[in-house]
Structure formats: structure tokens, C-alpha cells
ZASEKE-994176 format. One record per atom (N, C-alpha, C): x, y, z; residue in one letter. Coordinates in pm, whole numbers, plus 32768, in hexadecimal, padded with zeros to 4 digits. Layout:
ZASEKE-994176
XYZA ...
END
This chain:
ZASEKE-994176
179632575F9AX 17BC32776024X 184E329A602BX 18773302606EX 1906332D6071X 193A328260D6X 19D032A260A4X 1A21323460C2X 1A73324C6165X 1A4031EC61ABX 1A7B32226243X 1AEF31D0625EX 1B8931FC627DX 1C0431CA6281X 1C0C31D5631CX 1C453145631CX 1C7F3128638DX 1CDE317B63CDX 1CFC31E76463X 1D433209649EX 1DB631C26487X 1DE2312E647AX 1E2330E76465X 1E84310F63F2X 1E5B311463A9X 1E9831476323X 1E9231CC62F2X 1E7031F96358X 1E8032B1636AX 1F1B32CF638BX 1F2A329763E0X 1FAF327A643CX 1FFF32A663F7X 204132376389X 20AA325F637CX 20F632E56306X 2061330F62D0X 206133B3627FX 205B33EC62DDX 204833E36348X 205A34666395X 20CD348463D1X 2124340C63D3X 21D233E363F6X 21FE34246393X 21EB34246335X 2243346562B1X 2227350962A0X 21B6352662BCX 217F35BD62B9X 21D93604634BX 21EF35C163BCX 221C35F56414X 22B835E06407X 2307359763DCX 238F358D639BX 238C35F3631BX 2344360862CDX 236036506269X 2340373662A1X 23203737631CX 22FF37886375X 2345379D63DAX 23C6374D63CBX 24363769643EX 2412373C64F2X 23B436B164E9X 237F36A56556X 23D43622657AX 245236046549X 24C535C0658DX 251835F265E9X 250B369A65E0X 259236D76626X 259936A266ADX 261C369966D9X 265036776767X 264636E567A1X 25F136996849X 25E4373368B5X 265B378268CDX 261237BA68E7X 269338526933X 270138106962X 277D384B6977X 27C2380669F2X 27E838726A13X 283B38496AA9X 286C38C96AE6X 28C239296ACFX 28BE399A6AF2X 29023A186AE4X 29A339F46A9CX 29A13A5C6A0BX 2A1D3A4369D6X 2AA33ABA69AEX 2AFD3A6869EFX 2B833AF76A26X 2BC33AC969C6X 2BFE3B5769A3X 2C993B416939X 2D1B3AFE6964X 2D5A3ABE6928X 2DBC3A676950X 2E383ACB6987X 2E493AC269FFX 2ECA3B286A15X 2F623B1869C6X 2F9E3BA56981X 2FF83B7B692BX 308B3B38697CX 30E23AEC6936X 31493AB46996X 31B93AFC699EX 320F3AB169D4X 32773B176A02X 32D03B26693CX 33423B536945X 33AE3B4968F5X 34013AEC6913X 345A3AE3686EX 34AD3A476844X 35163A8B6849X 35983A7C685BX 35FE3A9A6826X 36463A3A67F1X 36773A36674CX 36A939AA672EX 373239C666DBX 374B3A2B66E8X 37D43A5066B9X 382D3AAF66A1X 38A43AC466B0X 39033B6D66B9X 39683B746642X 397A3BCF6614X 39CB3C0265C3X 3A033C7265BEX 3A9F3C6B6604X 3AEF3C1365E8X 3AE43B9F6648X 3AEC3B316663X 3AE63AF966C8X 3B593ABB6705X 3BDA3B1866FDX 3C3E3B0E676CX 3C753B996768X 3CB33BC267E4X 3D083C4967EAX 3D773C29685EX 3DD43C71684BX 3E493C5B689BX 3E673CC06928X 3E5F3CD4697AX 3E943D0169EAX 3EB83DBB69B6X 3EA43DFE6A0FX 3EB13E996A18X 3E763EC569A4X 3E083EB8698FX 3DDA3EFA68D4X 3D333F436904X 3D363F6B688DX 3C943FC56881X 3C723FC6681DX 3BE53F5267FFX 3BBF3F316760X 3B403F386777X 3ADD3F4A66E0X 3A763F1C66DEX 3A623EA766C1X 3A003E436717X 39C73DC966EBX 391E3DDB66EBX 39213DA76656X 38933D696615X 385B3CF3668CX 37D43D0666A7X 37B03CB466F4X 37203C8066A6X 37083BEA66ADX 36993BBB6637X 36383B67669AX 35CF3B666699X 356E3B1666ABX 34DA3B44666FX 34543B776720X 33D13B7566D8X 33AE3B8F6780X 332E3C0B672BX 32F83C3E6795X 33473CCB67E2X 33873CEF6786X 33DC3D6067B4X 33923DD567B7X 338F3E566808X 33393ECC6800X 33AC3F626814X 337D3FB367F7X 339A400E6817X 33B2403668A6X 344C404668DDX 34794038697BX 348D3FAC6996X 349F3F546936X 34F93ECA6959X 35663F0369A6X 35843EB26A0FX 362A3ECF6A35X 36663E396A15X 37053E5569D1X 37503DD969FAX 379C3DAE6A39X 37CE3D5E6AA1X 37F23D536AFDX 385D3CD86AEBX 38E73CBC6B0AX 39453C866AF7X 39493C236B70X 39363B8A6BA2X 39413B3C6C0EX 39AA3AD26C21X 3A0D3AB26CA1X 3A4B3A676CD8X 3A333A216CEAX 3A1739876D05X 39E139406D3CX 393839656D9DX 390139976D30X 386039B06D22X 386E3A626DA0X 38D73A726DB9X 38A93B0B6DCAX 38EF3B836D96X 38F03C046DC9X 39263C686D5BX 398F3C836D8AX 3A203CC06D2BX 3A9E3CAC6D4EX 3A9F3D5B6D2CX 3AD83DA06DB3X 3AEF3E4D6D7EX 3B803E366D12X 3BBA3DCA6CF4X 3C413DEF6CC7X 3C0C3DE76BEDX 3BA23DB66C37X 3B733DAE6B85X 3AD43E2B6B87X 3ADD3EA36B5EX 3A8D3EFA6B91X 3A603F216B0AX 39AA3F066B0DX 397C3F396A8CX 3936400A6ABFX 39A940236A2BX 399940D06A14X 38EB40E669DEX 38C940C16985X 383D4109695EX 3839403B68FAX 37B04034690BX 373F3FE768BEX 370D404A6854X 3704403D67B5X 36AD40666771X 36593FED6730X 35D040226726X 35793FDB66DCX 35843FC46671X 35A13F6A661AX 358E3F896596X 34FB3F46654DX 34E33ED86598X 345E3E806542X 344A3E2E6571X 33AF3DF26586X 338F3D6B65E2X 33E83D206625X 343E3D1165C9X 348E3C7B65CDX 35413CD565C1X 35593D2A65CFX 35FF3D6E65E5X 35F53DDC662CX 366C3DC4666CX 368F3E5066C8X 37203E56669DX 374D3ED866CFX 37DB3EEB66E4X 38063F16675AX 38483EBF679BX 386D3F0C67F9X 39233F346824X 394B3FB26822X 39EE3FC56874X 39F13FA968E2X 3A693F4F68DEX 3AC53F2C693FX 3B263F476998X 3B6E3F3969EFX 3BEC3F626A20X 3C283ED76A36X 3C773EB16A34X 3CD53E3A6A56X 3D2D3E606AB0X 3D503E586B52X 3DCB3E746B6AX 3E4C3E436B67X 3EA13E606B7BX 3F163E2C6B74X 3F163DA36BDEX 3EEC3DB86C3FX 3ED53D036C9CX 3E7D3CE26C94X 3E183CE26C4FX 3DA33C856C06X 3DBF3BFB6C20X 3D833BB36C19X 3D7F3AE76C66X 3DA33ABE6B9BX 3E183A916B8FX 3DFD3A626B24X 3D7939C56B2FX 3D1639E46ACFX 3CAD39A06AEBX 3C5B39896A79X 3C0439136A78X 3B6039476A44X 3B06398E6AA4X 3AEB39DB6A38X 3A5B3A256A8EX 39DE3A096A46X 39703A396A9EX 38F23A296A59X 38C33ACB6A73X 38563AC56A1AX 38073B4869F6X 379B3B3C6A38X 375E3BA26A54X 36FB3BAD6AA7X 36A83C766A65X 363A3C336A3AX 35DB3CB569F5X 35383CE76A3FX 35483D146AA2X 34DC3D786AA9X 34853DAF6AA0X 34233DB66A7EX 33B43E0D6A20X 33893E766A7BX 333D3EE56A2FX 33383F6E6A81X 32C93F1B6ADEX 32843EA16AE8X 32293EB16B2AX 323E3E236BBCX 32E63E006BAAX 33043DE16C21X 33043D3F6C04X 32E53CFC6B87X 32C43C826B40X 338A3C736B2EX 33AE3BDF6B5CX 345A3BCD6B31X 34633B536AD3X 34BA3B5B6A6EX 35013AEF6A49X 35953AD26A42X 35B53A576A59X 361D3A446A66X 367839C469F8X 36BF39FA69BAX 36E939C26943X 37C839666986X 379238E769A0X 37FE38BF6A03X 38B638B769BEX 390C38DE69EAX 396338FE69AAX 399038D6691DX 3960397068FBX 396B39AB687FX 39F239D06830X 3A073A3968C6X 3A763A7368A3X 3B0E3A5268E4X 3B803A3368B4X 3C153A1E68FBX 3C893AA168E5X 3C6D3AB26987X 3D1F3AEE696FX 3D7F3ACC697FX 3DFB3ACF6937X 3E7E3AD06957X 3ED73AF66974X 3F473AF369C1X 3FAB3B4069E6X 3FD23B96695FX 3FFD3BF569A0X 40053C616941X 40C43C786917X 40EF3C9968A9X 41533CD36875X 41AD3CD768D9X 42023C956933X 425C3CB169A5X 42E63D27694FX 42D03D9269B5X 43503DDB6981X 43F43D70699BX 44433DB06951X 44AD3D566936X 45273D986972X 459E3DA569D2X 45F83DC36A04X 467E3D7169B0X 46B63DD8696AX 47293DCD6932X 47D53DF9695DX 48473D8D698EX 488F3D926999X 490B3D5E6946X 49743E0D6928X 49B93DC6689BX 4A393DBC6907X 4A5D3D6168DAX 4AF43D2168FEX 4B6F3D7568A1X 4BC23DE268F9X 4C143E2068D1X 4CAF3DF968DAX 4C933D5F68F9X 4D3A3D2B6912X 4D8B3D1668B3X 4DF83CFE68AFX 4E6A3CF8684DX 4E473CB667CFX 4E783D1A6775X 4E343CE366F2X 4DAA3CE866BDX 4D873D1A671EX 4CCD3D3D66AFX 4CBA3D97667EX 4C973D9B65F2X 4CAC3E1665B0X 4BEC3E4565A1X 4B913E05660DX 4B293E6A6636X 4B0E3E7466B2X 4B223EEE66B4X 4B483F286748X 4AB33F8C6774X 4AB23FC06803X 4A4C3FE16858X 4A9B40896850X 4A2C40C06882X 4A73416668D9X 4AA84166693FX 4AE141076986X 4AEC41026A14X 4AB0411A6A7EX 49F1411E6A55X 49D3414C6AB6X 496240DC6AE5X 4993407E6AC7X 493140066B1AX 48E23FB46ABCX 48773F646ADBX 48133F006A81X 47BE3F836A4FX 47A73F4B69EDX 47133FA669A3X 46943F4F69B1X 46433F9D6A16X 45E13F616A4CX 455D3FC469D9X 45213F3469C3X 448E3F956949X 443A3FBA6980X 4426403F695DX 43B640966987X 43C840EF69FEX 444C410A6A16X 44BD415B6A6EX 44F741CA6A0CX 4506422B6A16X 458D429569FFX 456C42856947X 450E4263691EX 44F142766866X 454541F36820X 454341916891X 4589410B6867X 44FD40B86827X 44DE407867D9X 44A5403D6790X 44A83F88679BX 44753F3F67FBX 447C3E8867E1X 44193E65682AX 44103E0F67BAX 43B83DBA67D6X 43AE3D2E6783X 43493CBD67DAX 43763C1E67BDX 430A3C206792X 42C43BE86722X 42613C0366BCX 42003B5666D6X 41C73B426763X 41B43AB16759X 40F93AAA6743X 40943B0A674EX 40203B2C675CX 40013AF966C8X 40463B10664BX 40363AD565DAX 40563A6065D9X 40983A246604X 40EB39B86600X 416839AF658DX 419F3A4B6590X 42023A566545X 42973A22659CX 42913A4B65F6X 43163A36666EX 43663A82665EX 43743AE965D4X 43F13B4365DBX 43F63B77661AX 44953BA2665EX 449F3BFE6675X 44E83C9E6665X 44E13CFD6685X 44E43D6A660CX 452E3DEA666CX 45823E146642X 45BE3E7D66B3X 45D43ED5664DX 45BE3FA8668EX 45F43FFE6694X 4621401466DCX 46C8408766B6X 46FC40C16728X 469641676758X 467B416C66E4X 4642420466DAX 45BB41F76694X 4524422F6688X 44A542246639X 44B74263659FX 450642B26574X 452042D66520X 45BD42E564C3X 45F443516514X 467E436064FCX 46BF438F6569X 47464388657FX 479243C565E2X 4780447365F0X 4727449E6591X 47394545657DX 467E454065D4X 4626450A65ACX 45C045366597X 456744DF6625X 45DD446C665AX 459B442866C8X 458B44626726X 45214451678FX 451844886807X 459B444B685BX 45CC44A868A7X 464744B768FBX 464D445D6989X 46A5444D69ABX 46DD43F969FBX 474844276A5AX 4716448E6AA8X 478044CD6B1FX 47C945186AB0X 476C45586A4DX 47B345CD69F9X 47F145866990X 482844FE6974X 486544D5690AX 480A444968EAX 47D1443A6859X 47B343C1683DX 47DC434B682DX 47D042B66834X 481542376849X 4830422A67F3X 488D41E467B5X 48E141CA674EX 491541466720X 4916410366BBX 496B407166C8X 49CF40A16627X 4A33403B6644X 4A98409465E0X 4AD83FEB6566X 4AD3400C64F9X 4B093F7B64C1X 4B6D3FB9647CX 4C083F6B6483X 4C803FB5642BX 4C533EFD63D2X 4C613F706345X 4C773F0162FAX 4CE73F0A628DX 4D593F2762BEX 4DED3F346282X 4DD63F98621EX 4DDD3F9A619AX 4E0C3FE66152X 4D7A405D6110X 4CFD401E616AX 4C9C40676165X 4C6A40CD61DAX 4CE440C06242X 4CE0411962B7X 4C6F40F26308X 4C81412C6394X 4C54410263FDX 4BBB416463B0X 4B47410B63FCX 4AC2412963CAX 4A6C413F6449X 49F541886424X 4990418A6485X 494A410F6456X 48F040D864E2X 488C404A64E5X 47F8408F64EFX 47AA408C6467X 473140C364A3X 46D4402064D7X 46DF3FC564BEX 46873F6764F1X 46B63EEB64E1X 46BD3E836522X 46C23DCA6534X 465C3D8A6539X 46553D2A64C3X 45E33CD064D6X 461B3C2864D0X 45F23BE1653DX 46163B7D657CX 45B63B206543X 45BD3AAA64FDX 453B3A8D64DDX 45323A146541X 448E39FC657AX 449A3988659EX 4498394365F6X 44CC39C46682X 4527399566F0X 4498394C675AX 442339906769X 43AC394167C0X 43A438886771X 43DC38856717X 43B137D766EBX 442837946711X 445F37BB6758X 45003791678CX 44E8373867E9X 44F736CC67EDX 4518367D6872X 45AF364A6888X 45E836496817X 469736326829X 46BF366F67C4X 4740368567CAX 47AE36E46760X 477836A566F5X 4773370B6679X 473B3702660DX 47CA376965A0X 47AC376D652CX 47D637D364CBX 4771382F64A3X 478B387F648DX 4739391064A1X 47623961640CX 46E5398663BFX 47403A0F638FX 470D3AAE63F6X 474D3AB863D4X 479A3B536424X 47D63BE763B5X 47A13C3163D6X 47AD3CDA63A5X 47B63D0A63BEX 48053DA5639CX 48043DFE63DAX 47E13EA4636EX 478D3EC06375X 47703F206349X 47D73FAB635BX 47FC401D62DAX 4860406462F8X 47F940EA62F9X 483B415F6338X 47F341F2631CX 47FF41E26298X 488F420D628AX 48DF423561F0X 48D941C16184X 483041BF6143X 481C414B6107X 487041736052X 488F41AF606CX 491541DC5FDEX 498941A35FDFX 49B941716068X 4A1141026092X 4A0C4073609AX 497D406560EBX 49693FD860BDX 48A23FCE610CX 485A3FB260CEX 47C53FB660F8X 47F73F3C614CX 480F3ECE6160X 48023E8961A2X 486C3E0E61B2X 48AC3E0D6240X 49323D916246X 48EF3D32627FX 48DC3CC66249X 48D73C29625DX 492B3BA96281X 48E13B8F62C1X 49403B0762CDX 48E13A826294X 492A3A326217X 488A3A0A61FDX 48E3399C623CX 485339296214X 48793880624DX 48B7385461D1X 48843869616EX 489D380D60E9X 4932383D60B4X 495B38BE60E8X 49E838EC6093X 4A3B38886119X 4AAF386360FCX 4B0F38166135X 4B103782615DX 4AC337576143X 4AAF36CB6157X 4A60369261D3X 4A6535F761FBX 4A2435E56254X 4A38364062C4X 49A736556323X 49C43682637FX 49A8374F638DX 49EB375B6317X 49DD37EF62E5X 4A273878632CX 49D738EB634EX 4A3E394A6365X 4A0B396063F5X 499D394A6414X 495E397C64A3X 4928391964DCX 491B39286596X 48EB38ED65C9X 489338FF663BX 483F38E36670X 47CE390A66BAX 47BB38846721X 47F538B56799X 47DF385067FCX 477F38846886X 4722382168ABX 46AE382B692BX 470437F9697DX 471F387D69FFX 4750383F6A51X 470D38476ADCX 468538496AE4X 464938056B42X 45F6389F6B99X 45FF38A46BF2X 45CE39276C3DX 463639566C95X 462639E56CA3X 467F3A4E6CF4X 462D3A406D79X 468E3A966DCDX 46873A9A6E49X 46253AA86E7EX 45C03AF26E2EX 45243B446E3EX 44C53AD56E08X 44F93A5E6DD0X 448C3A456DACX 44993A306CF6X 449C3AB36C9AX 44953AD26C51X 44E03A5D6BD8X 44BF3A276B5FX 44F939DF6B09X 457C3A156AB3X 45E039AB6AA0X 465F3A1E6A68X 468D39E56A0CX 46B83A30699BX 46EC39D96902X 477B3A406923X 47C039D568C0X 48683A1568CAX 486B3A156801X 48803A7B67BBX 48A53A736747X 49413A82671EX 49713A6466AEX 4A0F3A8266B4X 4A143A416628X 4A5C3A9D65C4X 4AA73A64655DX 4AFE39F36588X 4B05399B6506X 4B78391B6517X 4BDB392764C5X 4C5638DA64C3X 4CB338FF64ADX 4C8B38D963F0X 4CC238FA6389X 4D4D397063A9X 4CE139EF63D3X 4C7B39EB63C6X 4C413A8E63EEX 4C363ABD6397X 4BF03A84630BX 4BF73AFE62C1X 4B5D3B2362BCX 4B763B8B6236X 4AEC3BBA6249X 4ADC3C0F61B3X 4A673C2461A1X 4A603C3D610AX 4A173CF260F9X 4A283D1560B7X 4A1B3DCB60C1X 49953DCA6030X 492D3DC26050X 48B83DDF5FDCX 48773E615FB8X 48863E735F39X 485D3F045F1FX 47DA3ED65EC2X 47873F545E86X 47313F615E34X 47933F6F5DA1X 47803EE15D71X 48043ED45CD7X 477A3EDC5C6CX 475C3F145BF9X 47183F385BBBX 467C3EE15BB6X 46353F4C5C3BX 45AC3F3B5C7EX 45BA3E935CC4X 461F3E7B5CE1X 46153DE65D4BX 466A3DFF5DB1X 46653DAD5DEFX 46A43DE55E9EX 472C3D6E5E85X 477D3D625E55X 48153D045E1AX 48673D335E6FX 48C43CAB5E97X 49373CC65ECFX 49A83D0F5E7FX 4A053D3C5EA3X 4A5B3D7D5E4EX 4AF23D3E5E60X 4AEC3CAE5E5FX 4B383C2B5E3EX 4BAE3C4A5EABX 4BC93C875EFBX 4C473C8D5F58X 4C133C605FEBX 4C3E3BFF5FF6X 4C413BD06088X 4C993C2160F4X 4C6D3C6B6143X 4CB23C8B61B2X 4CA43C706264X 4D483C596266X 4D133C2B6325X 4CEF3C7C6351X 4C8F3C2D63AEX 4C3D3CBC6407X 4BF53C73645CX 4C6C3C2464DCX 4C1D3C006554X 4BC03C596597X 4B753C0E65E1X 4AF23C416661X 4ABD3BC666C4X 4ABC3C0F66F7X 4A573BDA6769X 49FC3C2767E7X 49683C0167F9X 49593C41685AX 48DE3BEA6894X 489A3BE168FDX 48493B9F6944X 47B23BDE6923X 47503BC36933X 46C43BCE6917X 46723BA36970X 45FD3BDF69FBX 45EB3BEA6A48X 45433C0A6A22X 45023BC66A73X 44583BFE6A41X 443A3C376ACEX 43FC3CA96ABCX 43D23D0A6B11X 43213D1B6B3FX 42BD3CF76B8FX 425A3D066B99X 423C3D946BDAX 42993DF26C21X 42AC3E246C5FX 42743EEA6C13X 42C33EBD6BBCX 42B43F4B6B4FX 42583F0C6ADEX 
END
């Protein structure tokens, strides 16, 4: 007689035939949408500081960037016209470039970035970027009184970035020098000044009165009280002497120059007073076989003149 099995023990082969038949799957569920993509990151700039009146490109870095990103420069979370972005280029998911304008009264500040996408999606990357006051031009006044053997044209301060006058206070690096021309080039080749170019004049006795093509002051923005300074003066006629010095270390304590902060002018503006010390001398350096050497004669050669920072020019 065939063998009759219990339903009972049917059961559980038919659990395994329907698992091995995909008869576990989980029901349907409801309707399924693509995840909408998110906005953009912005997480970093390069360079990530610039100084007042300039026009640079900055690298801009994050994710989610597209083609027609704009980047956008912010104040205290809104947009400043004095910091004005020229063109956004795309370069790749995650970089853009975008030009700048900086103006000259820009908020010295942090800013933050703020990126766009062509499709109206923003990110905002929170200050990124800092500006700083920018390069203040430098107003130079030489003291032509008795006994100074570096003298002016008589025709007033040499204000930088006026009449082909050349200064400026170098503090955006955090160098502090500061650096004066009378003229951008030479007295022949400078742009003019009511028809005649500015002039500063150094007699240095037996090497004759000289043209001044440039002064470099070192130092003077880290000044909070009179200090010693070295001090230079660059010649046209570098066959005479490339460069008169006053160092610290030749003459003993104290040295040959001095550089005093004397607080702010009438306007406002910060003012250093420079001036050889006594005896005044000063050292005449040429190019002595391929090195820049003094040529061992000390000569007097008082100066003095005041130093003035200008936001103005």
C-alpha cells in the first residue's frame, strides 16, 4: 500500500521549497523618488588674504560646484560692492576661480564666501577670506636747514604717487619699511612735475653733490618709541657711490641713524621723524669685486626729514 504522510509533516518542505523560490520577499512599498542633490560646500580660498585697492584671482575650494557657479564676497553675512567679483570660472566639482576687485575703502575684515550654482542652490563657506589695509602711500619731508648736506628742490614734501614721486610704508607684509623716490626712474626719464622733475640732492664732500634715486627706512610701522634705524640712500651715479648708509653697528652704541614715532599729524595721519646722529657720518658702498663693500672713508653727511603715511593717494 502506498505510504500516506501526514499534512503535518508536509509543512515544513513546503517552507523550504517556497524560501528557496523567493517567497520571503517583502511587499511593495510606496512610490520611490530620487534623493534631491544638496546645495554646495565652500571650505576654502587661496590666497586667503588680500590687501585693500588690488585685482587678483582667488582659488575657491569646496563640492558641488557646476558650471555658472557665481562667487560672491560677504560682510557680516551680506554682499559688500567695495569687494566686487569680475567673472567666476569653473574649473571642477570642487574649484572655481574667481576675479576680484578690492577697493581702496574696503572694511579691513574677515569675509566669508558665498557660491551659487547655475541652478540657484548656495553655499556659504564662513570667513574665509581677510583683508587688510593696504600699502599707505608715504609723504616725505626733507629738512633743508643749516647744515644738512641732504637737501629737497625747494618745492615742498614729496607726496607718493603725485608728480612721479614714488613712497610708500610697506606694512601689508608686515615688513614696515619704508621706501621713498624722488622720481620712478631717473631725473631724465621721470614723468614731469610742472615741467621739471623732483629732485633730492646729497653733497658728499669730495665726491660732489649727488642725485638721490631712492630711501629705504627700515622698520618705521614696528615703531612705538624712538628706535635706531638703518637708513640709505640710493645714488643715480652708482659709479660714485651705489649706496650711502648709515649703519647701526659702524660707530658705536647707539649708531649713525635715528628713527623716531612721533605720534599723529593734524589729519589724523601717523608721523616718524628720521635724522642722522651726531657725528653724522655715513659710509659710501660700491660694488668692490662682485660684493656691495664699503670703501673705508667715513663721511659727514647730516639729514633729516619727517615721514607721513598717506591713505589718501
Amino acid at each position: 500500500m502506498p505510504r500516506i504522510h501526514s499534512p503535518r509533516r508536509l509543512l515544513p518542505l513546503a517552507l523550504v521549497a517556497l524560501l528557496a523560490c523567493g517567497g520571503s520577499q517583502e511587499a511593495p512599498s510606496g512610490p520611490s523618488f530620487a534623493k534631491a542633490p544638496s546645495g554646495p560646500t565652500v571650505t576654502a580660498t587661496s590666497p586667503d588674504t588680500a590687501v585693500q585697492d588690488t585685482t587678483l584671482d582667488v582659488q575657491v575650494t569646496g563640492s558641488g560646484f557646476d558650471v555658472g557657479s557665481q562667487a560672491e564676497w560677504l560682510l557680516a553675512g551680506a554682499a559688500d560692492p567695495r569687494v566686487h567679483t569680475n567673472s567666476t570660472r569653473y574649473v571642477s566639482r570642487t574649484s572655481l576661480v574667481a576675479n576680484i576687485t578690492i577697493a581702496k575703502d574696503a572694511v579691513p575684515a574677515s569675509y566669508s564666501v558665498a557660491v551659487t550654482t547655475s541652478g540657484g542652490k548656495k553655499g556659504i563657506g564662513t570667513e574665509l577670506f581677510v583683508i587688510q589695509l593696504r600699502d599707505p602711500s608715504a609723504i616725505f619731508t626733507v629738512d633743508d636747514g643749516a647744515g644738512m648736506m641732504v637737501t629737497s628742490d625747494g618745492r615742498g614734501a614729496y607726496v607718493g604717487n603725485t608728480c612721479g614721486v614714488g613712497g610708500r610704508i610697506y606694512i601689508a607684509n608686515g615688513g614696515g619699511d619704508a621706501v621713498f623716490n624722488p622720481y620712478q626712474t631717473s631725473p631724465v626719464t621721470s614723468p614731469l612735475c610742472g615741467g621739471v622733475p623732483r629732485v633730492v640732492n646729497i653733497s658728499l664732500g669730495a665726491l660732489g653733490v649727488q642725485s638721490v634715486s631712492a630711501t629705504n627706512v627700515a622698520d618705521v610701522d614696528h615703531l612705538a618709541t624712538s628706535r635706531v634705524q638703518d637708513l640709505g640712500f640710493g645714488l643715480v651715479n652708482s659709479n660714485v657711490c651705489q649706496r650711502v648708509k648709515y649703519n647701526v653697528e659702524v660707530g658705536g652704541a647707539g649708531g649713525q641713524a635715528l628713527v623716531t614715532y612721533t605720534g599723529l599729524d593734524g589729519l589724523g595721519r601717523r608721523t616718524w621723524v628720521a635724522e642722522s646722529r651726531a657725528p653724522h657720518v655715513a659710509g659710501c658702498y660700491k660694488t668692490i669685486k662682485g660684493k656691495l663693500a664699503w670703501d673705508r672713508v667715513q663721511r659727514v653727511v647730516p639729514f633729516r626729514m619727517t615721514i607721513t603715511e598717506d591713505y589718501s593717494h
